[in-house]
MARGUNU-48953 format. One line per 8 residues: their letters; for each residue x, y, z of C-alpha. Coordinates in Angstrom, 3 decimals, padded with zeros to 6 digits, m for minus. Last residue first. Layout:
REM residues N
A = X:Y:Z; ...
This chain:
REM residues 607
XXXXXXXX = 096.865:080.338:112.064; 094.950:082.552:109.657; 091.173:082.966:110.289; 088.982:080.974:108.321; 087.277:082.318:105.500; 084.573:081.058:103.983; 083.316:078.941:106.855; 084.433:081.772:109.325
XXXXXXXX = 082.529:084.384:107.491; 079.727:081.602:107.580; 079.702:081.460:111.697; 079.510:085.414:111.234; 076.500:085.203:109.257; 074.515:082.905:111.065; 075.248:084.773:114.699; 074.099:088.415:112.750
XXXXXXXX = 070.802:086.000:112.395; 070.327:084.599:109.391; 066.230:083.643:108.644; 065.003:085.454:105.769; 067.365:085.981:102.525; 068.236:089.236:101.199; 070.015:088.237:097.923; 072.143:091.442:097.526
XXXXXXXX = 072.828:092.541:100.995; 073.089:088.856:102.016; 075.331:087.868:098.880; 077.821:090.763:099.936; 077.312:090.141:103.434; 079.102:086.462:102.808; 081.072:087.618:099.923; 082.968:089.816:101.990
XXXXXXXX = 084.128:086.946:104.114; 086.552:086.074:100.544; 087.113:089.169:098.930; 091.099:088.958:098.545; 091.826:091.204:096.033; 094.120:093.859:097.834; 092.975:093.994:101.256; 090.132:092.175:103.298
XXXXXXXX = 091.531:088.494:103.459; 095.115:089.119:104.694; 097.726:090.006:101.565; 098.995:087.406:098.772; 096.554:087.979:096.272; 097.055:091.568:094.925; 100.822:090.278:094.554; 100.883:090.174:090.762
XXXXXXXX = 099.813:093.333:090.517; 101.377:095.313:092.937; 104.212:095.660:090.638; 101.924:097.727:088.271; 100.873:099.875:091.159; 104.604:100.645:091.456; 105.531:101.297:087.429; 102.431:103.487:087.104
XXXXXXXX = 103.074:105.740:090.090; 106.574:105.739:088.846; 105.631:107.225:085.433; 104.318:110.555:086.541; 104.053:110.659:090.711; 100.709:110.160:092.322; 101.075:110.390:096.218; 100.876:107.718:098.711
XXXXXXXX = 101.723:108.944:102.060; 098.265:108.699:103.152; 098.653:104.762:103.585; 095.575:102.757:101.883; 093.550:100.461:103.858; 090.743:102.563:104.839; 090.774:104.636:101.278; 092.638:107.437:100.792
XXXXXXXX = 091.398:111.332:100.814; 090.743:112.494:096.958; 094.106:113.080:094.693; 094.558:109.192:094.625; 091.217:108.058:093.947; 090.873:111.060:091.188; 093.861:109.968:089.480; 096.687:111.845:088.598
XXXXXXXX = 097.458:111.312:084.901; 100.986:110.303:082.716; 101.805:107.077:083.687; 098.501:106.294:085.703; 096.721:106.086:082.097; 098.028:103.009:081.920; 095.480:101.768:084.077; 095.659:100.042:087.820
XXXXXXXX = 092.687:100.717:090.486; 090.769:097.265:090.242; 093.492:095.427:089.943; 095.636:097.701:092.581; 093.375:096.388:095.221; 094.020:098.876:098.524; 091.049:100.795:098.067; 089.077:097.011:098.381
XXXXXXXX = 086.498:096.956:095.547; 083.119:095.045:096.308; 080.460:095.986:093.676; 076.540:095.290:094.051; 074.174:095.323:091.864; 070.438:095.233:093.486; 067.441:094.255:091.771; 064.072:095.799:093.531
XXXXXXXX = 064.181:098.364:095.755; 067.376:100.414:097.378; 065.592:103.248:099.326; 068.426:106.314:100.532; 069.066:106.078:104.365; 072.672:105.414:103.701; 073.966:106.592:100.131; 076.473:104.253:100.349
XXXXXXXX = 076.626:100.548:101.580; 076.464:098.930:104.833; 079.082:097.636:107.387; 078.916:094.605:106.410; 079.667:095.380:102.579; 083.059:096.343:103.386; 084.332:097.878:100.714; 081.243:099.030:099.075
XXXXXXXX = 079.521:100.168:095.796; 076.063:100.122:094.918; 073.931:099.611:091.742; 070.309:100.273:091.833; 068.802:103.122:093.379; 072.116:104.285:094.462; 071.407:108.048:094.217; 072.168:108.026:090.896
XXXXXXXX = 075.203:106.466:091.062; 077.328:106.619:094.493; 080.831:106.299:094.328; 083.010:104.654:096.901; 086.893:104.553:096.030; 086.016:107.102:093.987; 084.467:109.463:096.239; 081.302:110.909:096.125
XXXXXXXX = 081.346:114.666:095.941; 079.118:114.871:092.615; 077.529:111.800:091.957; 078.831:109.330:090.352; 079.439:109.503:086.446; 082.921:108.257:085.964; 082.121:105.357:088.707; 078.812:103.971:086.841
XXXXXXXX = 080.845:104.380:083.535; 084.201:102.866:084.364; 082.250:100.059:086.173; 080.052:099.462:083.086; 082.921:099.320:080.324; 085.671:097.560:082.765; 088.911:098.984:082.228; 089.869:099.355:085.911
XXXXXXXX = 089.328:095.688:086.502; 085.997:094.659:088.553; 087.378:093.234:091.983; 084.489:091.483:092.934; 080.959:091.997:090.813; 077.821:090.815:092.750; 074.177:090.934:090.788; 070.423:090.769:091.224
XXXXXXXX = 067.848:089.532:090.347; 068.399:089.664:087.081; 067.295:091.086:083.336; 065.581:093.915:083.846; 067.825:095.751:086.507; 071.015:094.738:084.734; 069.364:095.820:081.273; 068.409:098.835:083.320
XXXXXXXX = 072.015:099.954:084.477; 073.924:098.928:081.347; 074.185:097.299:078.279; 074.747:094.058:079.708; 076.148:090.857:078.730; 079.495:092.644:078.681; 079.917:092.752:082.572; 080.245:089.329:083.307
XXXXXXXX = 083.448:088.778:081.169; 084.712:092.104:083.047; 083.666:090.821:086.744; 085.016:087.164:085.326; 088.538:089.085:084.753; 088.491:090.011:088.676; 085.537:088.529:089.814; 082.026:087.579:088.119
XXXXXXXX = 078.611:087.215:089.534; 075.427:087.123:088.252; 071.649:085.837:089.237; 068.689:084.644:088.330; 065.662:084.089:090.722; 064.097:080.759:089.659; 061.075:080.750:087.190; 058.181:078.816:088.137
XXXXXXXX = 055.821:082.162:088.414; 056.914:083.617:085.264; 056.555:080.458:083.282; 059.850:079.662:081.376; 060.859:080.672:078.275; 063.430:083.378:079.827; 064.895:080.716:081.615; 065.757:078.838:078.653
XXXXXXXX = 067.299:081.594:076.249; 068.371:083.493:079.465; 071.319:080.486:080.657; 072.386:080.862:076.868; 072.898:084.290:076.711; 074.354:084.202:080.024; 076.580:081.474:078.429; 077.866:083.364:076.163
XXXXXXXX = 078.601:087.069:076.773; 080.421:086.051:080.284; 082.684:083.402:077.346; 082.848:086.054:074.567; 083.654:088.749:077.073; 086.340:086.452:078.907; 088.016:085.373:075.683; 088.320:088.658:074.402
XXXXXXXX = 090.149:090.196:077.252; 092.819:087.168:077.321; 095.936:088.805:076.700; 096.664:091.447:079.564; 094.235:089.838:082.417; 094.821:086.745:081.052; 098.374:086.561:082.706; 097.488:087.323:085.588
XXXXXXXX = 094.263:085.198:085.840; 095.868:081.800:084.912; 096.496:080.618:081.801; 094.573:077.741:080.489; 091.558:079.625:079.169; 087.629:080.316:078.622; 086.429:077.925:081.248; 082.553:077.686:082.508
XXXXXXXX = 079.761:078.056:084.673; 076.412:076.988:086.010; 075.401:077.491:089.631; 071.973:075.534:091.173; 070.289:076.897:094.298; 067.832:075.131:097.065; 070.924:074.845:099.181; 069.681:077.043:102.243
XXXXXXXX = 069.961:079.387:099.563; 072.525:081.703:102.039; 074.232:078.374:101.885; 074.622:078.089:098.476; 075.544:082.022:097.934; 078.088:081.690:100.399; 079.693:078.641:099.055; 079.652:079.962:095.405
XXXXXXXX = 081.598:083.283:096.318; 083.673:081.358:098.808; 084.910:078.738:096.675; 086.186:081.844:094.020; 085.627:080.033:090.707; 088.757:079.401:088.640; 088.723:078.408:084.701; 091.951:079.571:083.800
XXXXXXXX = 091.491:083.187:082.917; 088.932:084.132:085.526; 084.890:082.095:085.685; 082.160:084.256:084.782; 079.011:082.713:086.991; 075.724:082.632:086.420; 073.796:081.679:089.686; 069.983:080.164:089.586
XXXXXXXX = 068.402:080.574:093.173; 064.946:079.223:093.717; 066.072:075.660:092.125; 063.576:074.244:089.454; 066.372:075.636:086.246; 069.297:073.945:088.131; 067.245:070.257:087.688; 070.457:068.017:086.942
XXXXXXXX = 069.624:067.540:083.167; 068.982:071.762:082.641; 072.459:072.129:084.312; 073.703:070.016:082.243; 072.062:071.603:078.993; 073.478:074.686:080.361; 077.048:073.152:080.463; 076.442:072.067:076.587
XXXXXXXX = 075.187:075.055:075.468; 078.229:077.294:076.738; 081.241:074.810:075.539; 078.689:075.244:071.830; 079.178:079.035:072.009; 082.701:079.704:073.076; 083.641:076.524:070.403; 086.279:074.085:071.107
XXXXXXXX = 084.321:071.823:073.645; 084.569:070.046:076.842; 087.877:070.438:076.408; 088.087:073.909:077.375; 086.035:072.967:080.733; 082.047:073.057:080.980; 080.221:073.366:084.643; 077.350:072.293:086.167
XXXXXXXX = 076.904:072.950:090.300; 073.412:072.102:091.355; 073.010:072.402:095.674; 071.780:069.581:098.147; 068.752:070.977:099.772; 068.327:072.166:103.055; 066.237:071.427:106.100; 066.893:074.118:108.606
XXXXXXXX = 069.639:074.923:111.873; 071.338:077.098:109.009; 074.908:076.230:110.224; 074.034:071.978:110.097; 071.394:072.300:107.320; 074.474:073.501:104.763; 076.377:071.177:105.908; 073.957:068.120:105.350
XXXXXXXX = 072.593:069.507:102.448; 076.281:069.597:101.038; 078.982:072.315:100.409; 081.002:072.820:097.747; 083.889:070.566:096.273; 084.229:067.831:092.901; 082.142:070.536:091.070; 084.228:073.550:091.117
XXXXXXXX = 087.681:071.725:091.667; 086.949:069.614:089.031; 086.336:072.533:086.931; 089.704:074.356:088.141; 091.598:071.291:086.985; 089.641:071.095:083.735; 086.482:069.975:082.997; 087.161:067.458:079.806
XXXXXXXX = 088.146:064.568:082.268; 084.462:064.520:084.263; 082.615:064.007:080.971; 080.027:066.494:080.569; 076.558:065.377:079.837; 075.998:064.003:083.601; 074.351:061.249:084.322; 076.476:060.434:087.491
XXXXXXXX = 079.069:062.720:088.289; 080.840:064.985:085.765; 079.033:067.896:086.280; 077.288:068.191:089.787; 073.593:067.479:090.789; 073.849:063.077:089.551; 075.994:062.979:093.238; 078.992:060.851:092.952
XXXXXXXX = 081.383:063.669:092.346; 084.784:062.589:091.091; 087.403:063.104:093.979; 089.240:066.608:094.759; 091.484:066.078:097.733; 095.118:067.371:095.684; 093.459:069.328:092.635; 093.375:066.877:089.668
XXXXXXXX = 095.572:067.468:087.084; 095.045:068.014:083.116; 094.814:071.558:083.410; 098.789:071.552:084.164; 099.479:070.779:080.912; 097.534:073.678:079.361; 099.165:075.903:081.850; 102.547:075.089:080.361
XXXXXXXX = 101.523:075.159:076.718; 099.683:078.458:077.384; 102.430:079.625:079.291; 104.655:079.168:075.688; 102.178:080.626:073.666; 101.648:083.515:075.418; 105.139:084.400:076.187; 106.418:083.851:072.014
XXXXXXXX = 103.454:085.700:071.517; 104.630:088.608:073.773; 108.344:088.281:072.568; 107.319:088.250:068.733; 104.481:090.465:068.379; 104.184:093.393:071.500; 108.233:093.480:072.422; 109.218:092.617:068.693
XXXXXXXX = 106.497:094.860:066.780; 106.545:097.988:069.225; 110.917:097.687:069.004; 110.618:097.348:064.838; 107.718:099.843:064.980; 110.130:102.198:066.902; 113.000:101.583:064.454; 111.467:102.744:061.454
XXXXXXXX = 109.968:105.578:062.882; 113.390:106.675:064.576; 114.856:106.309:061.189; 112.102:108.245:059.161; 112.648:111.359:061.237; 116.332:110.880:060.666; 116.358:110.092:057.011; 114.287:113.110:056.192
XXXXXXXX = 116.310:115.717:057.904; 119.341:114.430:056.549; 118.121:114.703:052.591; 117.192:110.913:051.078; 118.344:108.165:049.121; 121.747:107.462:050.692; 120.777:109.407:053.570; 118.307:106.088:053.951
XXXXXXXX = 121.393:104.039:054.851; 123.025:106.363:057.759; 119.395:106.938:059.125; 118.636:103.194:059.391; 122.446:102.540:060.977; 121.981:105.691:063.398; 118.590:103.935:064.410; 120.204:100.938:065.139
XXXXXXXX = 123.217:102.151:067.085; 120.157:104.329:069.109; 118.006:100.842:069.851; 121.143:098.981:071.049; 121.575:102.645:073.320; 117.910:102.166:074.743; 118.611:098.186:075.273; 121.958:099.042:077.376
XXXXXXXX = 120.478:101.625:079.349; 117.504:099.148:079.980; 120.371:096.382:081.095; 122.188:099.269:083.472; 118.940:100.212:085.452; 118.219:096.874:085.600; 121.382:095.604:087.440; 121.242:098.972:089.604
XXXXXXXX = 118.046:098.800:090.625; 118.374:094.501:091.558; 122.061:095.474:093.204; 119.964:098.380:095.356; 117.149:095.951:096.429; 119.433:092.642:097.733; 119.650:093.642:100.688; 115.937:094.028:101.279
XXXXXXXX = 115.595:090.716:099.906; 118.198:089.639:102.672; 116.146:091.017:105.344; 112.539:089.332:104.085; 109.325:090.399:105.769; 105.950:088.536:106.120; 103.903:089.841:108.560; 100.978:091.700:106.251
XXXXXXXX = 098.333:092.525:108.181; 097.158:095.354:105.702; 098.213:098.446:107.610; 100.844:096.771:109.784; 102.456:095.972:106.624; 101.894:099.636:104.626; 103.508:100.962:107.828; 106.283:098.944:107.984
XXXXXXXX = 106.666:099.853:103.775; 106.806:103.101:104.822; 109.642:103.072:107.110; 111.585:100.696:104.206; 110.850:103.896:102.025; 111.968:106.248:104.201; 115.033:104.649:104.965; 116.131:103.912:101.162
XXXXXXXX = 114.741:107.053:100.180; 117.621:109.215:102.841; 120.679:106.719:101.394; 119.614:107.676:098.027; 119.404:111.229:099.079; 122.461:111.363:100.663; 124.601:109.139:098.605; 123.307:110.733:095.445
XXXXXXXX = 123.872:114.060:096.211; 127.226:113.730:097.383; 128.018:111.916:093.984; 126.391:114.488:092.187; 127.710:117.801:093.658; 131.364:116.622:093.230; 130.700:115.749:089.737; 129.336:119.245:089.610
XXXXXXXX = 132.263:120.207:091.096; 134.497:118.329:088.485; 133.048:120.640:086.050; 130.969:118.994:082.946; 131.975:118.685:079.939; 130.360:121.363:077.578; 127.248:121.005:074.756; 126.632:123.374:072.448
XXXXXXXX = 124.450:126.756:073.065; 121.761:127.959:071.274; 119.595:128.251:074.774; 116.632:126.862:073.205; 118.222:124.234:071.734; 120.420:123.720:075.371; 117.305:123.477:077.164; 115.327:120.726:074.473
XXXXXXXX = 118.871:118.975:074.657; 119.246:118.853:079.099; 115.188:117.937:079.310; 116.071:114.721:076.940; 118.471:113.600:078.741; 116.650:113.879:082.081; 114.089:112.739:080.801; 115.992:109.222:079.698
XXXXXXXX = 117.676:109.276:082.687; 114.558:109.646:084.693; 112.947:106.381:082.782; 116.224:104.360:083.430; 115.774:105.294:086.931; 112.226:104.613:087.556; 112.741:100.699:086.352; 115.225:100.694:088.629
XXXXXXXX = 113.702:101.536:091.075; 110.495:099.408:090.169; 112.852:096.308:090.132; 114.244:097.246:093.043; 111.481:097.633:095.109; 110.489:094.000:094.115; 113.801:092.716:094.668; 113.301:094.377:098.350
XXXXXXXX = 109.946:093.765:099.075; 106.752:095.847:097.737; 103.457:096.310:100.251; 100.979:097.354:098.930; 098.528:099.948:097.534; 101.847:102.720:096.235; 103.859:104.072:099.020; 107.447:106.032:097.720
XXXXXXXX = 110.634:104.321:097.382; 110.408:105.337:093.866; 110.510:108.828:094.191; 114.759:108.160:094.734; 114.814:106.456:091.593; 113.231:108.956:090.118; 115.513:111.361:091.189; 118.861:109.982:090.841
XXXXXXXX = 117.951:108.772:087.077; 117.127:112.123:086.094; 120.057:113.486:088.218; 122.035:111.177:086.151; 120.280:111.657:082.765; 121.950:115.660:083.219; 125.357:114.830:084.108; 125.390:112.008:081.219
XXXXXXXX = 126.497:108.273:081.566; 129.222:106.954:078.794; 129.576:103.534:080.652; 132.818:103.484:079.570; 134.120:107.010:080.318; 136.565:108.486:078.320; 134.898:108.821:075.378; 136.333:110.201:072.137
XXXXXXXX = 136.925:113.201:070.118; 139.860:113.948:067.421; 141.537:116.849:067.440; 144.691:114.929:066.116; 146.963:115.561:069.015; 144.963:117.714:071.751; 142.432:114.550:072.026; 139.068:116.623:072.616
XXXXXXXX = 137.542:115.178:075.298; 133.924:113.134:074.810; 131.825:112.633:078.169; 133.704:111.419:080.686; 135.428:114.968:082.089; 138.312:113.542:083.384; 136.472:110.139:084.460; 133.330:109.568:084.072
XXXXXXXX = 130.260:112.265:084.113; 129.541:112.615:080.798; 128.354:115.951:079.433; 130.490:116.486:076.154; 129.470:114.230:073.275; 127.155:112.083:075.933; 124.503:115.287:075.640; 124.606:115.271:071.802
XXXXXXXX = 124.235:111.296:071.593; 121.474:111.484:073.918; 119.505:114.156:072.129; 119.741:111.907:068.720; 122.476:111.724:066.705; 121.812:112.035:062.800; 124.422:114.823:061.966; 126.615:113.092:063.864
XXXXXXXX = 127.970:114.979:066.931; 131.916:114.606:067.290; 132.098:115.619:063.770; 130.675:119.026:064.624; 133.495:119.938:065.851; 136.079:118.655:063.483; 134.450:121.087:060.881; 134.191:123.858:063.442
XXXXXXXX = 137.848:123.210:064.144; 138.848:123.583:060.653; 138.287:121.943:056.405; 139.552:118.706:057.380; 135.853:116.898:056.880; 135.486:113.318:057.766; 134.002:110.554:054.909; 131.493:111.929:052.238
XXXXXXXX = 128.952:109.829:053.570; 129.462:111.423:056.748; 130.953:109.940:059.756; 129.302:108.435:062.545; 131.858:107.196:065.009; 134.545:109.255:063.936; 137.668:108.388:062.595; 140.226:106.783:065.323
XXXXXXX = 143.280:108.327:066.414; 146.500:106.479:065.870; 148.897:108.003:067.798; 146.303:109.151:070.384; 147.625:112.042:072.314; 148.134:111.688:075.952; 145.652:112.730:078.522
């Protein structure tokens, strides 16, 4: 390389400006005294051209890059294999922008380690850092075709099997395609966010030296600028989010579901009567009460008289307050008779309001209509998006109006009191959850219960699962001996421990294996779980392994797609409800033939 004419001063000089007193002088200019492992490793381990990292310019012994994007021997086979362990299984299957965004996701994270492994060796080797050799270079590239190239076709052979596993037949060629340019797009935008971060950090350290030793200023630079980073991704940018699908959502609560019409029975909110004005419901609340099945339906699959069923509901507009929304749709339900019905539901609605149809249908026609369901909104955004902001809402809202459902029913005569019962799914499963203390206040206080989906962070699930029984799986715990809350799958074909008595109030959870809502916690990043160290569940591939980091990054991209797979997987529970409700309500009269002409109600098969 030519010498510089005009070489530049160093990047990160001292306050005192650059030292002339030698070569160890000049040396250690290359490396400010306030550079971070990366900065050390990118002094003289880059992998561009002629040695990339910094070369010494023979002329003025000055140091400088020769490689523009800078990139480190060591972050690179970071990068290489994480992204490569990316391709892995995780619950479901992940196309080709999706894969991408979790490789590259993976790879920033391995360069980063890999970074960081290549400093802690070198400090405990007492050695400096050296350019690398062009054989290593060699090594690298040849490495990365192959084994990129050997991931790619694993993990697209895995992701067949993941799709015949769950029934998926959707498949995209040109979103495969389009995978590696996603990784690599990412990949470079996090590289560029991590080194905006480092500039800033060597500006906070370069003021504070002012006031402060070298030591000092460093440790209280990188403090300084990770509160900054926690405060704008978890204050400003996640507010700014909130707010802004809040607006959005909040608009599109004001529309009517295509179909829905305004009830003209006096038994649903917002008909006839009622005390809750059909407008302040909500989409999903017209939804709730403008559908559902009638006597006549419900009379035509029983082959008996039925009633027509009570549906009351209260949407966000209905009222400001958690407390006062929750009187007002009990007092409905008190106006439309739900508190003479046999079968009283309480329902914990998700983020925007939404009642599964087939949670509520089955349990109406397992009734034979002689039931009444109460429940009500908490929020405009939808269940994704409340599942990381809207925690409090939902266990204020389940809290609530279960309170307020018992206040009435609990001062009822015992023997003209209908049989109470709770469900929740997803976020409602949580919301549902915190009315209860645990297994006996569940026993005491219903007749039973039917949780769908219950997030991972769920106080009562966490504790029923954490202390099952000793060689009970995770995916299917049993808790003390099952003699009153049960976990299951598939509750059609029964529930564990067989054989064992299951008297009086039952709780029942449904929780797919494959249902990455139910399994996802950020505790994956850094902890094997037991449901992935223990033999997989029915719909989960045995490939999947738990990798640090990338296991978290893949079930989290499951997330938002827990919906779109055949009824059965992920957290679709839609025929489940039907032997869900029959396990837990245990009417008389359905035959096997009742109950699978309901699954098909609920559920219809997929044309």
């Amino acid at each position: 390389m030519a010498p510089d004419p005009h070489p530049s001063p160093p990047d990160d000089p001292s306050p005192d400006g650059p030292s002339t007193a030698g070569p160890q002088a000049r040396e250690d200019a290359s490396v400010p005294e306030e550079a971070g492992p990366e900065d050390e490793a990118e002094a003289g381990n880059g992998v561009g051209n002629g040695g990339a990292g910094a070369v010494p310019d023979r002329g003025g012994g000055r140091w400088r890059r020769a490689s523009r994007l800078g990139l480190t021997l060591p972050g690179c086979w970071g990068a290489l294999l994480l992204a490569c362990l990316s391709f892995t299984p995780s619950l479901l299957p992940r196309g080709g922008v999706l894969q991408g965004v979790v490789c590259g996701i993976s790879a920033a994270i391995g360069y980063g380690l890999g970074v960081v492994a290549a400093h802690v060796w070198r400090a405990f080797a007492d050695r400096e850092t050296r350019a690398p050799s062009p054989a290593s270079r060699r090594i690298l590239a040849v490495a990365s075709a192959v084994l990129l190239g050997l991931a790619f076709g694993l993990g697209q052979y895995w992701q067949h099997e993941i799709r015949v596993l769950l029934e998926v037949t959707e498949y995209s060629a040109l979103a495969t395609v389009a995978c590696p340019f996603v990784a690599v797009l990412l990949f470079l935008l996090l590289l560029s966010a991590g080194r905006g971060l480092r500039r800033l950090y060597r500006w906070v350290a370069r003021l504070l030296r002012r006031w402060t030793g070298p030591r000092a200023a460093r440790a209280t630079g990188w403090i300084v600028v990770a509160g900054l980073a926690w405060a704008l991704v978890s204050g400003v940018l996640l507010s700014g989010l909130v707010s802004a699908a809040n607006g959005v959502f909040s608009l599109r609560d004001e529309e009517t579901p295509e179909g829905v019409r305004r009830p003209v029975s006096s038994l649903r909110s917002g008909g006839p009567g009622s005390l809750v004005p059909w407008d302040s419901l909500g989409r999903e609340g017209r939804a709730f009460t403008g559908r559902g099945p009638t006597a006549r339906e419900i009379g035509a699959l029983t082959h008996r008289p039925a009633l027509e069923p009570v549906r009351a509901y209260a949407g966000l507009a209905t009222a400001d307050d958690a407390e006062v929304r929750a009187e007002r749709a009990v007092a409905d339900l008190r106006r439309a008779g739900g508190f003479t019905r046999a079968n009283l539901l309480v329902v914990t609605t998700t983020g925007s309001g939404w009642v599964d149809p087939a949670a509520v249908d089955s349990f109406e026609y397992l009734g034979d209509g002689d039931a009444a369901t109460v429940a009500m909104q908490y929020s405009y955004l939808p269940s994704w998006l409340s599942y990381l902001v809207d925690r409090s809402k939902a266990r204020e809202a389940g809290r609530e109006l279960f309170d307020a459902v018992y206040d009435v029913w609990s001062k009822l005569p015992a023997d003209r009191r209908p049989r109470l019962f709770v469900a929740g799914e997803s976020l409602g499963a949580f919301g549902a959850e915190t009315a209860f203390s645990g297994e006996y206040d569940l026993r005491n206080r219903t007749a039973g219960t039917l949780f769908a989906g219950p997030p991972n962070f769920n106080t009562l699930f966490r504790e029923f699962s954490d202390h099952r029984e000793a060689g009970s799986p995770e995916v299917e715990p049993v808790y003390k001996g099952g003699r009153t809350v049960r976990f299951t799958a598939d509750p059609g074909a029964g529930t564990a421990p067989e054989g064992r008595p299951w008297d009086g109030t039952r709780v029942l959870y449904l929780m797919h294996p494959s249902d990455p809502i139910v399994w996802w916690s950020p505790d994956l990043a850094f902890s094997e779980p037991d449901w992935i160290g223990e033999a997989p569940g029915g719909d989960v591939l045995e490939g999947m392994v738990w990798i640090p980091f990338v296991t978290f990054w893949q079930v989290t991209a499951d997330l938002p797609f827990s919906t779109g797979v055949p009824d059965g997987h992920g957290h679709t529970y839609r025929a489940a409800y039907v032997d869900g409700w029959n396990a837990v309500m245990r009417p008389s009269g359905f035959t096997p033939q009742d109950l699978d002409r309901l699954r098909e109600v609920v559920s219809p098969p997929r044309k």
